[in-house]
C-alpha positions as CSV (number, residue, x, y, z in Angstrom):
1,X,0.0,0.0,0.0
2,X,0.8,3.2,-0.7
3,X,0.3,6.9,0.6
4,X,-1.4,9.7,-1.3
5,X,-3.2,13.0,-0.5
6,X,-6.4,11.5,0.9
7,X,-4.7,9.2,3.7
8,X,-1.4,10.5,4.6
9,X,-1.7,11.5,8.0
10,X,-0.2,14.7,9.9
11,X,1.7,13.6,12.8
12,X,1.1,16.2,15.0
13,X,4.0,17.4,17.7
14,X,4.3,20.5,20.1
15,X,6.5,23.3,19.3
16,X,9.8,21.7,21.2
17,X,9.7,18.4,19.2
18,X,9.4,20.0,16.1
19,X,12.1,22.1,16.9
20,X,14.2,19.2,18.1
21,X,13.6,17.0,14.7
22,X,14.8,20.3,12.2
23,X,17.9,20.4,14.6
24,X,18.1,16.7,14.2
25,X,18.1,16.9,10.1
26,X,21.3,16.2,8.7
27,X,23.0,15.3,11.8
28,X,23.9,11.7,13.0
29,X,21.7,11.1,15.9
30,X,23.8,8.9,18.4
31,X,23.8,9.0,22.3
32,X,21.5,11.3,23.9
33,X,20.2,12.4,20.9
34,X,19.0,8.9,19.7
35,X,17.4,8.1,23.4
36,X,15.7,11.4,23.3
37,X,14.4,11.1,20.2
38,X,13.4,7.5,21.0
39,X,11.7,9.2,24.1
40,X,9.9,11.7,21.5
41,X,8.3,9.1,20.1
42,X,7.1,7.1,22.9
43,X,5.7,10.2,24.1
44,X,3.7,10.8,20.7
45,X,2.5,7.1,19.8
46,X,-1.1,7.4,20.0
47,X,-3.1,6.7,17.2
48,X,-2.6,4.6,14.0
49,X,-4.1,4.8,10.5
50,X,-4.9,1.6,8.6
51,X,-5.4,2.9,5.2
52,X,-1.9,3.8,4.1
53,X,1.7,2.5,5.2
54,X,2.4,5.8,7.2
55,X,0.6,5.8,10.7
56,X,0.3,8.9,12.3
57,X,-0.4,10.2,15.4
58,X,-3.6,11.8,16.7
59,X,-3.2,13.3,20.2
60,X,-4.4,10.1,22.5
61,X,-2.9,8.6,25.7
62,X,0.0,6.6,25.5
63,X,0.2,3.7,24.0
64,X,1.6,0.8,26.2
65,X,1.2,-2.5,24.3
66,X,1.4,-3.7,20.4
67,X,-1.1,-6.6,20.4
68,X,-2.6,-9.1,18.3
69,X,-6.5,-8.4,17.7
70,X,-8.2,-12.2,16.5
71,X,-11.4,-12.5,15.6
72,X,-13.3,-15.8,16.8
73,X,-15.1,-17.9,14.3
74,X,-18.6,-16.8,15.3
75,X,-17.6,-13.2,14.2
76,X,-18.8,-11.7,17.6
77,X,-15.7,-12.1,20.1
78,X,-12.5,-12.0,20.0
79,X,-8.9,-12.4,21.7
80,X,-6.3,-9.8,22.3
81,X,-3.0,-11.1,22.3
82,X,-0.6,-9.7,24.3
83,X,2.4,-12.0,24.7
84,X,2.9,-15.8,24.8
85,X,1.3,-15.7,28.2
86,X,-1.2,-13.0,28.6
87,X,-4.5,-13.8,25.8
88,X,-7.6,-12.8,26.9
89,X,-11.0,-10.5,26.0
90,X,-11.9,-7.2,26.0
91,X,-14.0,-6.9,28.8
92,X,-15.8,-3.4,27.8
93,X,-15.8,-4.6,24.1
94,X,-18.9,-6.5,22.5
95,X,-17.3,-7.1,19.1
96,X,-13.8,-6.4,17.6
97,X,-13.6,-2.8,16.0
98,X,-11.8,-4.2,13.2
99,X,-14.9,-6.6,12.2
100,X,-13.4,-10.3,11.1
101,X,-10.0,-9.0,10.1
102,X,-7.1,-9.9,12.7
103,X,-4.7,-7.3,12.7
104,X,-1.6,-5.4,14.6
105,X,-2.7,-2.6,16.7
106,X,-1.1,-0.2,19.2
107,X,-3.1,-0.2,22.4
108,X,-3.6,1.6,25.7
109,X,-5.0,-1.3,28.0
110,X,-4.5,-3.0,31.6
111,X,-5.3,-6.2,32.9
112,X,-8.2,-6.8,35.1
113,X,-7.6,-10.2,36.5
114,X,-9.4,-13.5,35.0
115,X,-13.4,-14.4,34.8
116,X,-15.0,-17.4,36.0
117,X,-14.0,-19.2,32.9
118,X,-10.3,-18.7,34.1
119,X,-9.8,-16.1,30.6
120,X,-7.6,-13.2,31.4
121,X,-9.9,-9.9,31.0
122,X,-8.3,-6.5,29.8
123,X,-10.0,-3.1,30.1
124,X,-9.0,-1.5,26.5
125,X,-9.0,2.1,26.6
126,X,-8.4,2.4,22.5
127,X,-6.8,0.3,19.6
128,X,-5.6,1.1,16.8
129,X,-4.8,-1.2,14.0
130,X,-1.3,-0.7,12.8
131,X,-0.7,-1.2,8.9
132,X,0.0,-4.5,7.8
133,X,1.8,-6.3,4.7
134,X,2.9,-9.7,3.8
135,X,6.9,-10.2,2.9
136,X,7.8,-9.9,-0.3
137,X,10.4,-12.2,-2.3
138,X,13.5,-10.4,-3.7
139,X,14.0,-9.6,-6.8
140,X,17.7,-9.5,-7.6
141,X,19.7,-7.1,-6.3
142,X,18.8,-4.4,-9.1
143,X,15.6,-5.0,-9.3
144,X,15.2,-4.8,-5.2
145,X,15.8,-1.0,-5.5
146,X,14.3,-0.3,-8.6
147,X,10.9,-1.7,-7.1
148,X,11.5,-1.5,-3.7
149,X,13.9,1.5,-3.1
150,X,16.5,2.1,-1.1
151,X,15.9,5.5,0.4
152,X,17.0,5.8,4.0
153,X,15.2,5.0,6.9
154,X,16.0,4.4,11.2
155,X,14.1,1.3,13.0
156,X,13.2,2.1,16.4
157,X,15.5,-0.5,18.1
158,X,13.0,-0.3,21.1
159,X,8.9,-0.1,21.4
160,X,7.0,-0.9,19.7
161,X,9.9,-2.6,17.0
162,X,9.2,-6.5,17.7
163,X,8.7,-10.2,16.4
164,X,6.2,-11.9,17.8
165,X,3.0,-14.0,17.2
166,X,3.0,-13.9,13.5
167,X,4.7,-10.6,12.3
168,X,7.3,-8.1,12.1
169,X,6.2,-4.8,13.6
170,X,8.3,-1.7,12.9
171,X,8.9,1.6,14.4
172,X,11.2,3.6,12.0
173,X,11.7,7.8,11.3
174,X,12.4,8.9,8.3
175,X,11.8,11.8,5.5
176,X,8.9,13.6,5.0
177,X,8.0,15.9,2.4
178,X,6.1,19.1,4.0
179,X,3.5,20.1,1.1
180,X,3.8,17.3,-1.3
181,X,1.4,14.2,-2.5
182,X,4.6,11.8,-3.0
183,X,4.0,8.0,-2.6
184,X,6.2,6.3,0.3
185,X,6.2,2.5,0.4
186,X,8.0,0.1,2.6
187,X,8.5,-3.4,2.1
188,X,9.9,-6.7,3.4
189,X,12.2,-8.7,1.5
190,X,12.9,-12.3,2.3
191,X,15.5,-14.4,0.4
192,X,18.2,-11.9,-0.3
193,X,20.6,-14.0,1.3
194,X,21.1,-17.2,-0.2
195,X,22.8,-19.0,3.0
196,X,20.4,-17.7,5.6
197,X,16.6,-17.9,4.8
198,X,15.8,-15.6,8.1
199,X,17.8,-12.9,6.8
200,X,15.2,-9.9,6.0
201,X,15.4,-6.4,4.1
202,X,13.6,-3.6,5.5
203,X,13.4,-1.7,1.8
204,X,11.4,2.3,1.6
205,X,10.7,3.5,-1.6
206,X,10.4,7.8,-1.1
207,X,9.5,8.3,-5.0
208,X,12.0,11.2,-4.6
209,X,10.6,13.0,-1.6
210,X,13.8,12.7,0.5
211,X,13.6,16.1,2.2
212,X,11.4,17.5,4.8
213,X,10.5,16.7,8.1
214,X,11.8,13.6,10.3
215,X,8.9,11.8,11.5
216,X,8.3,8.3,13.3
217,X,5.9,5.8,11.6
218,X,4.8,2.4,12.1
219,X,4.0,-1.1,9.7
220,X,3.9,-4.8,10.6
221,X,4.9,-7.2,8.1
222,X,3.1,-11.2,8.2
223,X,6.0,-13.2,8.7
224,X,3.8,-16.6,7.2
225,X,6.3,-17.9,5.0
226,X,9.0,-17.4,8.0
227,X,7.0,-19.9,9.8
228,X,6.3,-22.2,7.1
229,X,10.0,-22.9,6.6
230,X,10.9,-23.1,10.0
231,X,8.0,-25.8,10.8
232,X,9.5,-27.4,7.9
233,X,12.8,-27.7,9.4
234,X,11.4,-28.6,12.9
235,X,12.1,-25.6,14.4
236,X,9.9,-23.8,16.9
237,X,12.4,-21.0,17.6
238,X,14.7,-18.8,15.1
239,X,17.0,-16.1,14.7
240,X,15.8,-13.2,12.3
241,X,18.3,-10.7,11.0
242,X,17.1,-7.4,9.5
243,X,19.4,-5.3,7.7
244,X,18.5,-1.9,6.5
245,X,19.7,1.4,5.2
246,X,20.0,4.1,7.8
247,X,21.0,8.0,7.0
248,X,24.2,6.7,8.2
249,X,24.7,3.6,6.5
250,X,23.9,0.2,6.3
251,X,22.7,-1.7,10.2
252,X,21.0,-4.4,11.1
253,X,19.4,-6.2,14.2
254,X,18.8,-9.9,15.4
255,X,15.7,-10.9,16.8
256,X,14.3,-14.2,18.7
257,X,11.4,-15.2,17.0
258,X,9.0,-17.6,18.6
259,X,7.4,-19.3,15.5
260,X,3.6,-19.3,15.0
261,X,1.9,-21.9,14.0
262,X,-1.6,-21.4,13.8
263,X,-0.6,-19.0,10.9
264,X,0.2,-22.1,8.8
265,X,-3.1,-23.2,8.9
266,X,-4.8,-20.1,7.3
């Protein structure tokens, strides 16, 4: 998915940040500078717009989980999952705002003990579904950042950036053009390295709008075929490398992935 005019969303930030992020543009951001700004944005994460693959902001409390909505089969209830240990309902929801779709979604909830069933119960004071993509297959090399890009972007090495239950969610800054309609997309690539199958490329695709304003967003990529190969091999636990290009170069980070595999039978 792309962003154009109608759903690119504002992210909206007081005076200070914004002041902060122009200083910030241009210059490396390492030690203070990278946990403030990491602060910044755990200040801001609020709200999340499904339509497009920027999620922006929109002035709610903070956001203290990334959860899993999934819809029951008899379309009415459903489970939040939080981690490995903590599933349960929403106690003051009826039916999942997202209808029959199970998505990502940045929450502000707490736990409110178990019911008589022995089913954990959360008190959900707002969702919002985070975008969400399958991984793509590479390309070639060439053809990677001729369809996929390879404009610069920073993964959040903190919250909400995780791998769990299913999927890759991202935090990330980058670019963003001020006054302008350009298209950013952001994709995973699987399969770029030939001797390590869980070796992923985080790939954004400006379309040439590479100046502006740095801004965090948010995406969560299904990481199905990851789990397919790994149940294949017999493994229930793997080691995911993501590599990416940062305004400073090329990084990467490891993750411990827990596979999931109900996803295989979907």
């Amino acid at each position: 998915m792309s962003i154009n005019a109608k759903n690119r969303t504002e992210m909206k930030t007081n005076n200070a940040v914004s002041q902060l992020i122009r200083q910030t543009k241009g210059i490396k951001i390492t030690g203070f500078l990278s946990v403030l700004m990491m602060m910044v944005t755990s200040i801001l994460i609020t709200s999340c717009n499904s339509d497009g693959d920027n999620n922006g902001f929109r002035g709610k409390p903070l956001a203290n989980a990334v959860v899993t909505v999934k819809p029951m089969k008899d379309g009415k209830k459903f489970y939040i999952w939080m981690s490995e240990d903590k599933v349960g309902h929403a106690k003051n929801y009826a039916k999942s705002p997202f209808g029959d779709k199970e998505v990502r979604a940045l929450a502000n909830l707490r736990e409110e003990g178990k019911d008589k069933n022995g089913v954990l119960q959360f008190y959900v004071n707002w969702m919002d579904s985070i975008r969400t993509k399958p991984a793509v297959k590479t390309l070639g090399e060439k053809q990677d950042i001729a369809t996929y890009g390879n404009d610069p972007v920073d993964v959040i090495r903190a919250f909400p950036t995780v791998a769990e239950d299913g999927y890759l969610t991202l935090g990330f800054h980058t670019m963003w053009g001020v006054n302008n309609n350009k298209k950013h997309v952001f994709n995973l690539v699987m399969d770029t390295n030939p001797k390590d199958p869980y070796e992923l490329e985080f790939r954004h695709h400006a379309h040439g709008d590479v100046t502006g304003v740095l801004r965090p967003a948010f995406i969560a990529f299904r990481l199905a075929k990851i789990d397919s190969l790994a149940k294949a091999q017999g493994k229930k636990k793997v080691t995911l490398k993501l590599k990416w290009k940062s305004f400073f170069g090329q990084e990467s980070v490891t993750f411990d992935y827990r596979v999931r595999d109900d996803l295989l039978k979907k």
